[in-house]
KOLPARO-565880 format. One record per residue (C-alpha): residue in three letters; x, y, z. Coordinates in steps of 0.2 Angstrom, whole numbers, plus 5000, padded with zeros to 4 digits. Layout:
% KOLPARO-565880
('ala', (X, Y, Z)) ...
***
This chain:
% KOLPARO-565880
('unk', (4991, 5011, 4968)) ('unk', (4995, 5025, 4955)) ('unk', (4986, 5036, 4962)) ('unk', (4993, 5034, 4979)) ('unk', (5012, 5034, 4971)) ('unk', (5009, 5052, 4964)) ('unk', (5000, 5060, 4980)) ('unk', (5016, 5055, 4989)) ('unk', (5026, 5061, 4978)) ('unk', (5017, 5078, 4977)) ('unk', (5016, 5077, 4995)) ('unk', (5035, 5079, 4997)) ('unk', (5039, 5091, 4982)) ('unk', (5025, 5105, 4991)) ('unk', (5033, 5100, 5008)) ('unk', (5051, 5105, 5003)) ('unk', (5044, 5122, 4997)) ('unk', (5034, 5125, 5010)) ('unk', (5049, 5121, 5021)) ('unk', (5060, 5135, 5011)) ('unk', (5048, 5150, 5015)) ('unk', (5044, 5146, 5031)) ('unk', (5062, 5144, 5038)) ('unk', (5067, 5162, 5033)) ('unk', (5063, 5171, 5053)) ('unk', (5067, 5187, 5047)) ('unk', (5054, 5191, 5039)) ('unk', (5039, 5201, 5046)) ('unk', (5023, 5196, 5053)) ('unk', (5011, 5202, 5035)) ('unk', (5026, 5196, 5024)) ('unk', (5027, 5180, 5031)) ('unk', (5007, 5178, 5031)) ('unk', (5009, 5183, 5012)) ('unk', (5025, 5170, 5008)) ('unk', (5013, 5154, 5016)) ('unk', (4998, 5159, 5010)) ('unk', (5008, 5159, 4993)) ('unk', (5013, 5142, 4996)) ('unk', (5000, 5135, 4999)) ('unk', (4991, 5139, 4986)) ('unk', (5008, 5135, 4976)) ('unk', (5005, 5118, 4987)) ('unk', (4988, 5115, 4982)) ('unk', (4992, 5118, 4963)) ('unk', (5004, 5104, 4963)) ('unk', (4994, 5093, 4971)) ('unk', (4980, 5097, 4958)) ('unk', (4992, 5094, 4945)) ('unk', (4997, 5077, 4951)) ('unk', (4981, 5071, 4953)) ('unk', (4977, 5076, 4935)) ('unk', (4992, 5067, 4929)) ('unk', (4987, 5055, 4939)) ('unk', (4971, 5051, 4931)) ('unk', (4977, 5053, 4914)) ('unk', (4990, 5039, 4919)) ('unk', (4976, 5028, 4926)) ('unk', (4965, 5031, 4909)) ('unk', (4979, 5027, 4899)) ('unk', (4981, 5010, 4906)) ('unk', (4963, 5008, 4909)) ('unk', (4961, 5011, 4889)) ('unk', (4975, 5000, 4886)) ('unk', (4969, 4986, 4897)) ('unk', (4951, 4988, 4886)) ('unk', (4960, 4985, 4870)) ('unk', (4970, 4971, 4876)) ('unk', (4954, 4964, 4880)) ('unk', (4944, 4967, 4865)) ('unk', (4960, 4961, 4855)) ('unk', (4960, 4944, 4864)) ('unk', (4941, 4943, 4863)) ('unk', (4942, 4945, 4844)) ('unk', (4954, 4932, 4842)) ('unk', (4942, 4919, 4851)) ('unk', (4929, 4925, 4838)) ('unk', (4943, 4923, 4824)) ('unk', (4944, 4904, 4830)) ('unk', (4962, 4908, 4841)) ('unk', (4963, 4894, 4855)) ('unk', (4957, 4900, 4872)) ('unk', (4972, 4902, 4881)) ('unk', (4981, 4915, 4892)) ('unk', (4997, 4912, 4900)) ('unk', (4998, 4893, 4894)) ('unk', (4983, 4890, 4905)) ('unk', (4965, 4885, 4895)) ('unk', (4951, 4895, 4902)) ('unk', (4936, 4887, 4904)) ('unk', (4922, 4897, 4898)) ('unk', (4927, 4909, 4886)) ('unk', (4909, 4912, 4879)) ('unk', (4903, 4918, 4896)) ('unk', (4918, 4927, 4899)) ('unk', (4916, 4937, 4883)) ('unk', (4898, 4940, 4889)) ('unk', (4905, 4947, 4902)) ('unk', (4919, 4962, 4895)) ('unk', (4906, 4966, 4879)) ('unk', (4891, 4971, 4892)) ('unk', (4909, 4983, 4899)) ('unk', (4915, 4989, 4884)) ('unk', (4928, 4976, 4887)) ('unk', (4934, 4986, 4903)) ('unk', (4941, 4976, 4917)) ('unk', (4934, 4970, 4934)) ('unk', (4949, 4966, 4945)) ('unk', (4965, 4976, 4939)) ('unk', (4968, 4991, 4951)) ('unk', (4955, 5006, 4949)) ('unk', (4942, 4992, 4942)) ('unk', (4927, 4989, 4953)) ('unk', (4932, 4971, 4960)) ('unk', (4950, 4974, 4965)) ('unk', (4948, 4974, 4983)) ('unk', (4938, 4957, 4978)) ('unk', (4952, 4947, 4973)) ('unk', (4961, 4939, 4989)) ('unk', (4941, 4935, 4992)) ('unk', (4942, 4923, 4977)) ('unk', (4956, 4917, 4982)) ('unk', (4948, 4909, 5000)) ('unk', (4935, 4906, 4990)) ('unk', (4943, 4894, 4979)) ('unk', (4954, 4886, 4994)) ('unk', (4937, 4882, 5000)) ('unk', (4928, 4873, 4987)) ('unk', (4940, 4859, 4988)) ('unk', (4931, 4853, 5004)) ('unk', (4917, 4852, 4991)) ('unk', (4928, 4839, 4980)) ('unk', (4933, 4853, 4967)) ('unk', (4950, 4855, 4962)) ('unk', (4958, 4872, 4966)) ('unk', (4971, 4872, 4951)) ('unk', (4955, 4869, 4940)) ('unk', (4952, 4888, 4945)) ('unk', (4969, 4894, 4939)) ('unk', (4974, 4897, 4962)) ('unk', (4993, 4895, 4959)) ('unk', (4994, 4907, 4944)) ('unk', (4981, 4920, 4951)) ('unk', (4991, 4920, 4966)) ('unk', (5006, 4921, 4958)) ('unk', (5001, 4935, 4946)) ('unk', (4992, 4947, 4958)) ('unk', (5009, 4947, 4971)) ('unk', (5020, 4953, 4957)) ('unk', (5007, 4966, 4954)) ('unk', (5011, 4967, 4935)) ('unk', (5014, 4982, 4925)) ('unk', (5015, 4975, 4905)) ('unk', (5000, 4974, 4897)) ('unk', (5004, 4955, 4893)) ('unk', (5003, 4949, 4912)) ('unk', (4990, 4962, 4917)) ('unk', (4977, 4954, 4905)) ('unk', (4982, 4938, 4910)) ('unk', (4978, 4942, 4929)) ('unk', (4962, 4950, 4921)) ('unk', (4955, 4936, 4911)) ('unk', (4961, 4922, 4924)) ('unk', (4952, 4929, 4937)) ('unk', (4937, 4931, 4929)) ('unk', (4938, 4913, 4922)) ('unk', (4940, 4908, 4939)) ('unk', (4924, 4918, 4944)) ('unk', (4914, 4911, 4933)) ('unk', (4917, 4896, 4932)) ('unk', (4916, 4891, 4951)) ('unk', (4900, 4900, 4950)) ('unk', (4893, 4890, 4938)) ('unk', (4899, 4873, 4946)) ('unk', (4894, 4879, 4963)) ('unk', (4877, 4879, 4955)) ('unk', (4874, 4867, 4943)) ('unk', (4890, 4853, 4943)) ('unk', (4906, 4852, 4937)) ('unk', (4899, 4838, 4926)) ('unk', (4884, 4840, 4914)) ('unk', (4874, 4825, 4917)) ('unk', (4868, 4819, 4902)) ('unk', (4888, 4818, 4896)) ('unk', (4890, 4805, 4907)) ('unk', (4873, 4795, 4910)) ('unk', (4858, 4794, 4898)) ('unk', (4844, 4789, 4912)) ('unk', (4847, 4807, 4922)) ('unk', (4833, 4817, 4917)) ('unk', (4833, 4830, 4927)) ('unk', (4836, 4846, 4919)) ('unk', (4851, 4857, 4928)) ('unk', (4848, 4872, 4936)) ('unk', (4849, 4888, 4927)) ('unk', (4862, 4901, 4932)) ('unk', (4869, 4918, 4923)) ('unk', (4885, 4919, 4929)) ('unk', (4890, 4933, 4919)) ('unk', (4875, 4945, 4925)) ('unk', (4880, 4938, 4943)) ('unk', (4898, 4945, 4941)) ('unk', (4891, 4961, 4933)) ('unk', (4882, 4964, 4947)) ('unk', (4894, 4961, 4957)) ('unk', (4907, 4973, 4949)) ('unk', (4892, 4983, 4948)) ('unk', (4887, 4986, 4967)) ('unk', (4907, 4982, 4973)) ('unk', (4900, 4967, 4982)) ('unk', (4913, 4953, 4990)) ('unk', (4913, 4940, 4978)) ('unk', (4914, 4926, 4994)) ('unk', (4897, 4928, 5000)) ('unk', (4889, 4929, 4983)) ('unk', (4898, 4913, 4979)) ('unk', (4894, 4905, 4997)) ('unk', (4876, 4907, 4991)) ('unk', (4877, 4895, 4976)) ('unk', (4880, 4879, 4986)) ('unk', (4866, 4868, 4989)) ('unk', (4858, 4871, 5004)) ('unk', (4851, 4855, 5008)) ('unk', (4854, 4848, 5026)) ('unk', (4860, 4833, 5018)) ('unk', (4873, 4839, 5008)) ('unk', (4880, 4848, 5021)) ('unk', (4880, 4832, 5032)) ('unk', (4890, 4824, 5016)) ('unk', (4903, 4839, 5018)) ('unk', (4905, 4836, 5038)) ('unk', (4907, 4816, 5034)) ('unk', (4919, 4820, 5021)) ('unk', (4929, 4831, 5032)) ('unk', (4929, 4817, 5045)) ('unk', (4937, 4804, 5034)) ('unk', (4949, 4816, 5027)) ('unk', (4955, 4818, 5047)) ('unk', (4955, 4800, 5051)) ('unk', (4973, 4793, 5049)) ('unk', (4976, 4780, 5035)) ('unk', (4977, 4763, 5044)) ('unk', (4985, 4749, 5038)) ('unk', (4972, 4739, 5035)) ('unk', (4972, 4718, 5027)) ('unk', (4962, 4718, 5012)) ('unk', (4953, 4702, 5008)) ('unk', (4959, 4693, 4991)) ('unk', (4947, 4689, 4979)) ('unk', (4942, 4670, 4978)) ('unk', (4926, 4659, 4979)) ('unk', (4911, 4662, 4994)) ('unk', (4918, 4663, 5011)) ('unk', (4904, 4653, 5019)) ('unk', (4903, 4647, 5040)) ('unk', (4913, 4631, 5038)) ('unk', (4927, 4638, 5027)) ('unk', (4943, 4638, 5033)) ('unk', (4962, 4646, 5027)) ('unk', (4971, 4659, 5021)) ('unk', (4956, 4670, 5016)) ('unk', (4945, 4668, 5032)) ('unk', (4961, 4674, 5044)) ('unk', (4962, 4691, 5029)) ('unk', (4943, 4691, 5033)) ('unk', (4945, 4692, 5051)) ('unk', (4959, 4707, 5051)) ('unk', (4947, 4716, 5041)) ('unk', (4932, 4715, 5050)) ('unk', (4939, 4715, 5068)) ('unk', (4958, 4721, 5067)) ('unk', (4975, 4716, 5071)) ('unk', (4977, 4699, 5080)) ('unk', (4981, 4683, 5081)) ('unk', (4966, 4672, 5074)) ('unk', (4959, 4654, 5070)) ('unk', (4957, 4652, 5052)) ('unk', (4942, 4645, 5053)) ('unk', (4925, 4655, 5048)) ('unk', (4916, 4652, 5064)) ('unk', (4898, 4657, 5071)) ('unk', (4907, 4673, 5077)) ('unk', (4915, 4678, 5062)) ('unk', (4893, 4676, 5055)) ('unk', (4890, 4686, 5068)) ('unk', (4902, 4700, 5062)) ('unk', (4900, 4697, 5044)) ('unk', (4878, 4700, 5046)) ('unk', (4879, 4714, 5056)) ('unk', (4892, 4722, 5042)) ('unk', (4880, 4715, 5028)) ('unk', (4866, 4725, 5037)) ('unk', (4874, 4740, 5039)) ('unk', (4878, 4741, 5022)) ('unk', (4863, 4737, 5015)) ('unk', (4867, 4721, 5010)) ('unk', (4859, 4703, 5011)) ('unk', (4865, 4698, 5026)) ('unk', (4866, 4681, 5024)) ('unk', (4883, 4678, 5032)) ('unk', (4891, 4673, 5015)) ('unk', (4903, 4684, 5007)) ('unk', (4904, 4686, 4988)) ('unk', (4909, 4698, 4977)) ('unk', (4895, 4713, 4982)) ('unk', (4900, 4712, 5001)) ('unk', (4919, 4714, 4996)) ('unk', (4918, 4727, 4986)) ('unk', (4911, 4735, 5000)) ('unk', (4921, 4727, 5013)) ('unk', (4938, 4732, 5003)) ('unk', (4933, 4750, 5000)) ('unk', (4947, 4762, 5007)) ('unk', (4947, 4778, 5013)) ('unk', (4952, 4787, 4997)) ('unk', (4936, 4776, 4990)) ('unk', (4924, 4782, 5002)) ('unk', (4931, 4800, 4997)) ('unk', (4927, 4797, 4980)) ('unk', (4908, 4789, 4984)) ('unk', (4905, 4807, 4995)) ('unk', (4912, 4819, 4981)) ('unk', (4901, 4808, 4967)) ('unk', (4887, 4811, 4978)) ('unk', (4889, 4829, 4983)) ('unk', (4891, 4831, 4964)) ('unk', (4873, 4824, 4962)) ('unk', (4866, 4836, 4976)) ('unk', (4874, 4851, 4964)) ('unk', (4864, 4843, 4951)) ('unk', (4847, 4844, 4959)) ('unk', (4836, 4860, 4961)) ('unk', (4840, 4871, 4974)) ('unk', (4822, 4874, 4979)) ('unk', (4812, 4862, 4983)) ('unk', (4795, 4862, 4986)) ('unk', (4784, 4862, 5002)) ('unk', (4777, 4846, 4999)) ('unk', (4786, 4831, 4988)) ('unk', (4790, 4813, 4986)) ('unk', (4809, 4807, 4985)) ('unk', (4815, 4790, 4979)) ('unk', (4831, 4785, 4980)) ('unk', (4834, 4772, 4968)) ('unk', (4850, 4767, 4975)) ('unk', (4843, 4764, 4994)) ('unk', (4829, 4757, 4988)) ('unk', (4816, 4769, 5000)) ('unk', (4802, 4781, 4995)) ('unk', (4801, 4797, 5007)) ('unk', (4789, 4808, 5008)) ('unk', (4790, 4826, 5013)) ('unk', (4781, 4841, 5023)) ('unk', (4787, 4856, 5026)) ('unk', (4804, 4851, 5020)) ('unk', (4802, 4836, 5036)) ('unk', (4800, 4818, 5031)) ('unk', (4783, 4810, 5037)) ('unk', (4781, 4794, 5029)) ('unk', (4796, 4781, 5024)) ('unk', (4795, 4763, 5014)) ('unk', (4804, 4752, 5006)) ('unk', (4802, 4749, 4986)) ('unk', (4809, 4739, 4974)) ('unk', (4819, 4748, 4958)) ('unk', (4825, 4743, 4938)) ('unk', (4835, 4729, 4936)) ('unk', (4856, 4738, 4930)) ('unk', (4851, 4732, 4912)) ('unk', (4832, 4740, 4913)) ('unk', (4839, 4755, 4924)) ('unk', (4827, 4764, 4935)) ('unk', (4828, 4785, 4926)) ('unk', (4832, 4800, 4937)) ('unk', (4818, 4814, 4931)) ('unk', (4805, 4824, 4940)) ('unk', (4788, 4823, 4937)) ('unk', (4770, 4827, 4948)) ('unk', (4761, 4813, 4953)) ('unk', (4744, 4818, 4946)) ('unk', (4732, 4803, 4949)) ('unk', (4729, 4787, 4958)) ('unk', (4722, 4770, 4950)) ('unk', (4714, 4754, 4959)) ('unk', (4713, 4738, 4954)) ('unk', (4722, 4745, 4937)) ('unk', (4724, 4736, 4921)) ('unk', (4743, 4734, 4917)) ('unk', (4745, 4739, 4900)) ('unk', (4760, 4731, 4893)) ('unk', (4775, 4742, 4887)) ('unk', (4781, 4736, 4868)) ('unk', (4798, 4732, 4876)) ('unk', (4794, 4722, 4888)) ('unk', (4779, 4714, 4878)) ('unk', (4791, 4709, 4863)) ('unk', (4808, 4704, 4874)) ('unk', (4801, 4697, 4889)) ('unk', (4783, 4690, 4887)) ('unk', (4783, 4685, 4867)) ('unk', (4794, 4671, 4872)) ('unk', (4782, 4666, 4886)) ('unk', (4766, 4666, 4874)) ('unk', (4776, 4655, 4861)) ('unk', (4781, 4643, 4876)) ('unk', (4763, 4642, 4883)) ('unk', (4750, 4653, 4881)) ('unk', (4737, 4644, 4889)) ('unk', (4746, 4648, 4906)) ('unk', (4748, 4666, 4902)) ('unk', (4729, 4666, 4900)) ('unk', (4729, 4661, 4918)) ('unk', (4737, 4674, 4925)) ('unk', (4724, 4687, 4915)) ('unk', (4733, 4692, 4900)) ('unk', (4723, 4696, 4886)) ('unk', (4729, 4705, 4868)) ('unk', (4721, 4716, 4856)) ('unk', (4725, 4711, 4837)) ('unk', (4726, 4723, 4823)) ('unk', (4712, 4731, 4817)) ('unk', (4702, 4723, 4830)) ('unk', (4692, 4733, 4845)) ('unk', (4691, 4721, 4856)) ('unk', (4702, 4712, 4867)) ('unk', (4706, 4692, 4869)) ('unk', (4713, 4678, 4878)) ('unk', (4731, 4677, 4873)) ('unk', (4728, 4659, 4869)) ('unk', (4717, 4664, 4856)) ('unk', (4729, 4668, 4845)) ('unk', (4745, 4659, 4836)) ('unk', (4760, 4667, 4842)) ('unk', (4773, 4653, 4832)) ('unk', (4773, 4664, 4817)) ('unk', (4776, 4680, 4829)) ('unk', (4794, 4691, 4829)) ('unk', (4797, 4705, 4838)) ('unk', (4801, 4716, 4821)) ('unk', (4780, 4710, 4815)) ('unk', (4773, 4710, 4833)) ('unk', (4757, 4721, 4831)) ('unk', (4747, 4718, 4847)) ('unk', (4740, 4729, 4861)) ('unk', (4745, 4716, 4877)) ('unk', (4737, 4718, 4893)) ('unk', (4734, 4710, 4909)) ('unk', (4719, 4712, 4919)) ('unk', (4715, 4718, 4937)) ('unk', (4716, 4701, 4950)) ('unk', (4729, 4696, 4962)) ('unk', (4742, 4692, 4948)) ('unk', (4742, 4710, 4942)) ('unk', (4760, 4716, 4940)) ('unk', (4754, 4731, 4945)) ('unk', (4744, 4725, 4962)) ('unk', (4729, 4735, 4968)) ('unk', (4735, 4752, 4965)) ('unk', (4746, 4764, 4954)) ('unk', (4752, 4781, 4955)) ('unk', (4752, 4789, 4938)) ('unk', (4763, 4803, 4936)) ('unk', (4764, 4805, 4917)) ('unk', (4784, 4805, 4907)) ('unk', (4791, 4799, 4893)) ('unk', (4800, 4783, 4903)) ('unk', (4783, 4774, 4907)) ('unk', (4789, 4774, 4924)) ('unk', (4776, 4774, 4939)) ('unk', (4775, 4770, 4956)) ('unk', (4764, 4754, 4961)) ('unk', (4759, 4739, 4972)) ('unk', (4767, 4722, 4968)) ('unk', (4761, 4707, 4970)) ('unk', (4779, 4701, 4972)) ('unk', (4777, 4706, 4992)) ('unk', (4792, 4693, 4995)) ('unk', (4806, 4702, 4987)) ('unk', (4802, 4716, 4999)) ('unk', (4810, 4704, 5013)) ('unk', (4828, 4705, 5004)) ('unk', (4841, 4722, 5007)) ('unk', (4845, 4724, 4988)) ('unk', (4830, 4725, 4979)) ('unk', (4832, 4728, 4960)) ('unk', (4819, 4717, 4952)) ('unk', (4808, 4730, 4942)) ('unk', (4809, 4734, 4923)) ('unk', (4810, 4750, 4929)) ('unk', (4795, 4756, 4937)) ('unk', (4795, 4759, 4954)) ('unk', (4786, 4744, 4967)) ('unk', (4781, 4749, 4985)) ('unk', (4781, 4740, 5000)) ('unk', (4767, 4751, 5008)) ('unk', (4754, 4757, 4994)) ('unk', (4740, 4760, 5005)) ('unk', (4752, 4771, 5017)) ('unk', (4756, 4781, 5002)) ('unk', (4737, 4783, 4996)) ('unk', (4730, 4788, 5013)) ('unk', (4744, 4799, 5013)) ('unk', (4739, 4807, 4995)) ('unk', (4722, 4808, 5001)) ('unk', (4721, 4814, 5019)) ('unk', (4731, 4827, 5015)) ('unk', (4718, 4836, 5001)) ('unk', (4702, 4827, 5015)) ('unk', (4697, 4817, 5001)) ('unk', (4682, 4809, 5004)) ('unk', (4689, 4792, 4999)) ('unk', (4705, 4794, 5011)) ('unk', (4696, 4780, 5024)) ('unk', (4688, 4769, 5012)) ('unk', (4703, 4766, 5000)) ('unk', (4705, 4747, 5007)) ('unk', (4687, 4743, 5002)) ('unk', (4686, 4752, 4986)) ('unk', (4703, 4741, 4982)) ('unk', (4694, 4723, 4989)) ('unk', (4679, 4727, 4976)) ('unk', (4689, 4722, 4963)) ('unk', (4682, 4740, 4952)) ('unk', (4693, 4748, 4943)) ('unk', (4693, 4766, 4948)) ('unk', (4703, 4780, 4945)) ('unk', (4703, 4797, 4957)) ('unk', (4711, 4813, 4952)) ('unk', (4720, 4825, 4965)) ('unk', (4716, 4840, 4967)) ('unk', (4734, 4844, 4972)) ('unk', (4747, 4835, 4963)) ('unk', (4764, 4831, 4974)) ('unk', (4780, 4833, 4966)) ('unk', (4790, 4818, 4965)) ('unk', (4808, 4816, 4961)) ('unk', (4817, 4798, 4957)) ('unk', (4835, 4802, 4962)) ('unk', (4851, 4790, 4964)) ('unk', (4864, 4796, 4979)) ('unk', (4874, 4780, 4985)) ('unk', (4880, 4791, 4999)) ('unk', (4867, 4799, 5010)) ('unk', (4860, 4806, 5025)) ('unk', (4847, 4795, 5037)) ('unk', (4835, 4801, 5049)) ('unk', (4846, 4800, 5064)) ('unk', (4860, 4810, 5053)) ('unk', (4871, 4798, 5050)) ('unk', (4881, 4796, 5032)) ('unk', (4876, 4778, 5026)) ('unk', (4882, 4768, 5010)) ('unk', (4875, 4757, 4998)) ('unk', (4882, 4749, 4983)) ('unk', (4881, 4754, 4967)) ('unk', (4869, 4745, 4958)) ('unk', (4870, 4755, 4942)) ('unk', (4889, 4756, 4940)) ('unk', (4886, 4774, 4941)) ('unk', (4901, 4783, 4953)) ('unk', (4915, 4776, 4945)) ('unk', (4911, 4784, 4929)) ('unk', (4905, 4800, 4939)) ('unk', (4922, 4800, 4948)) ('unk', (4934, 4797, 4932)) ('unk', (4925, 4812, 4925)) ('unk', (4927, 4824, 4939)) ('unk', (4945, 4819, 4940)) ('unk', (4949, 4820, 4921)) ('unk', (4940, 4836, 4920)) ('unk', (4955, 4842, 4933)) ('unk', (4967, 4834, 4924)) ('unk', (4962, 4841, 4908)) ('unk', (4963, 4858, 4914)) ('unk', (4979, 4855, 4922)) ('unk', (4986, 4849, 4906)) ('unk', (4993, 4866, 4898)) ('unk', (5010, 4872, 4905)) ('unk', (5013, 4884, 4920)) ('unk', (5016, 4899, 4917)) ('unk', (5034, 4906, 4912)) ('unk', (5042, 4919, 4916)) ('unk', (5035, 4934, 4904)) ('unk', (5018, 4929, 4907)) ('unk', (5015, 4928, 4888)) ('unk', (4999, 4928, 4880)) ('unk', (4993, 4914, 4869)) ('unk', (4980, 4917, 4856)) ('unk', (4982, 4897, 4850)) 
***
């Protein structure tokens, strides 16, 4: 450092003179008491004097680093491009947050508070890419680069300056909250990200000359399933790329099937060999317990769903795990003690206490063209033997069609319709629904409480925008298959009264044991609790189970690919403006 430099230098001229004087052995005992003391005060003078021109040095360049910066900052409000070096930064609003709150002095040039902080960053970014991030997003080559040759123009320094603030910042905030904003990418994930000021974290940072590691080790997502996504992930990254047969894509492979594509199947599911080509009861055998594990059908058949998931490859299961850990980052970091989690994708419902799972069922989800919506919301209140009021959607698409074709059997199944005007209800067959479009439909359609309900015996009302609630079905069949998106969006349980003895016992309601009978009296009755649970409606295709394990399932929704494309091109994008040459020049467009 300068200071250093000038010391040293000071250093020696006060030695050489000292050495001068005290080399003369002539000299009396008082005379040469009075020549050192001389010098060292001579000594001490110099040094003062150095460290004075010392600190005037470092001001200077400390004032011209300011001005660079307020300079650059300037020409971002003038509508200049936000480059440095030929590298885009990523957020240059936060960033000028950051040096206006300073008086646009710098953080990591030497003498600023963080300049001990930088080879920190550095490890830091080497080490989100076991997180999926990609490190030249985060300028590493050019940071590195810049910070050896220890730059002494003012061009390179405020590049070093700005780069590693960049770099900061934004790691923080996708640490935090996602490289990816959700609602860029998928309309039906509601939840809103988590909230993060990354320049007040950096300023606290500079502030207290805190390591920026551990402040930026804090932001990932502390759930014990993300971090089992990061140890599966490492795992497959470890495991040596095998050559591996793929099967071609073709009709159903089915037992009884025989040829080319049944010998691929073979060497897929059980390896190098010398096989029959016919699809024999082993090769079901193998093909079930594959179909199982993946949450599949397992009917032994193989279409295009179990291919797709018999073909994936280990750069693909990479992909599925950095979509997913992407989708932890979106979540809150704080969950509550007590909350409901659905993962649409597995199709289960989980219940939590004291962050431990204590309840688990299978449910059914949204259809992929009536998507199931990802939000949070509290479950507030519990209905039995409910009426199912019909949504205008699926009152106009799905059942106007059905009244037009027969009403009288719509009747049957206890739909009745309020007309305009009117305050009452009646039997859809009652009225005329030939005339009836969907642009002049004008009804209030509902079905009443009975075994046919869509709704069952029981719903769990949590109130949102999406009309989406959790409910019995009287479907109980469709519980039997592995991929179960059959729902128009609402979420259908295979254990309702698990869930409402659960709701209840754990407030001692009074009703918590008498919630089968109060159902089999066929009364509608609602019942209020007095604390509402949390409930969040997630989708994670890669996850962790209760022994700890990473499973898979498909993606029902189209959902990662897109997800992937977009964390990829983001890189890319960023990676897009040149390297940097060899003056370090700043661009202001």
């Amino acid at each position: 450092m300068i200071v250093t430099g000038w010391s040293r230098w000071c250093g020696r001229r006060s030695a050489k003179a000292s050495g001068v004087h005290e080399c003369d052995q002539q000299a009396g005992f008082r005379g040469r008491c009075r020549m050192q003391g001389n010098t060292r005060i001579l000594r001490s003078g110099a040094l003062l004097a150095c460290f004075m021109l010392c600190c005037v040095a470092v001001a200077r360049a400390q004032l011209a680093d300011a001005e660079a910066i307020r300079a650059y900052l300037e020409g971002l409000d003038a509508g200049a491009e936000p480059v440095v070096s030929g590298r885009r930064l990523e957020r240059p609003e936060v960033l000028s947050q950051v040096y206006r709150s300073r008086d646009h002095a710098p953080v990591w040039l030497p003498e600023a508070p963080l300049e001990e902080a930088v080879p920190g960053l550095l490890a830091a970014i080497d080490e989100s890419a076991s997180h999926g991030f990609v490190p030249a997003r985060y300028h590493r080559a050019d940071i590195e680069q810049l910070w050896a040759a220890q730059p002494t123009d003012l061009p390179r320094r405020l590049a070093l300056e700005l780069l590693l603030t960049d770099a900061f910042l934004t790691q923080a905030l996708h640490r935090s909250r996602g490289v990816v904003a959700p609602p860029d990418l998928d309309e039906n994930w509601r939840l809103p990200p988590t909230e993060l000021d990354a320049a007040a974290l950096l300023q606290v940072a500079a502030r207290e000359g805190h390591s920026v590691h551990p402040v930026l080790q804090s932001l990932w997502p502390t759930s014990a399933d993300y971090a089992l996504l990061l140890k599966r992930r490492a795992e497959i990254l470890s495991m040596e790329a095998a050559e591996s047969v793929s099967v071609s894509p073709g009709p159903l492979l089915r037992p009884g099937d025989s040829g080319e594509r049944v010998l691929q199947l073979k060497r897929r599911l059980l390896g190098p060999g010398d096989y029959t080509p016919e699809y024999d009861a082993g090769l079901r055998r193998e093909v079930i317990a594959f179909q199982l594990a993946a949450g599949l059908d397992a009917d032994g058949v193989v279409g295009a769903n179990t291919l797709e998931v018999l073909n994936a490859s280990r750069v693909s299961w990479i992909d599925r795990i950095d979509a997913n850990l992407e989708r932890w980052r979106w979540l809150p970091r704080e969950m509550p003690e007590t909350y409901l989690r659905v993962n649409i994708a597995a199709y289960t419902l989980r219940a939590f206490e004291q962050g431990e799972p204590t309840l688990s069922m299978n449910v059914i989800v949204g259809k992929p063209y009536r998507r199931t919506p990802v939000f949070a919301e509290t479950l507030k209140y519990m209905v039995l033997n409910p009426y199912w009021n019909v949504p205008f959607s699926i009152a106009t698409r799905d059942k106007l069609p059905l009244l037009q074709a027969d009403a009288v059997a719509e009747a049957e199944k206890g739909f009745e319709v309020r007309p305009p005007a009117k305050d009452v209800f009646v039997p859809v067959d009652a009225i005329d629904w030939t005339p009836v479009t969907r642009r002049s439909f004008n009804y209030l359609l509902r079905q009443k409480p009975g075994p046919e309900n869509a709704l069952g015996n029981i719903k769990f009302m949590m109130p949102n925008p999406y009309a989406v609630s959790l409910h019995d079905t009287p479907s109980r069949e469709l519980f039997a298959r592995q991929e179960r998106s059959f729902s128009s969006g609402c979420i259908r349980l295979e254990q309702p009264l698990e869930l409402a003895r659960w709701l209840l016992s754990r407030e001692a309601h009074p009703q918590a044991e008498r919630i089968e009978a109060l159902m089999l009296a066929r009364e509608t009755l609602t019942i209020n609790l007095k604390r509402p649970v949390p409930t969040y409606l997630v989708y994670l295709t890669a996850f962790a189970t209760d022994t700890g394990e990473i499973a898979f399932r498909r993606d029902i929704y189209s959902r990662d690919a897109v997800l992937v494309e977009a964390l990829r091109a983001s890189a890319a994008k960023s990676a897009e403006a040149t390297a940097l040459d060899n003056n370090g020049t700043v661009s202001a467009s």
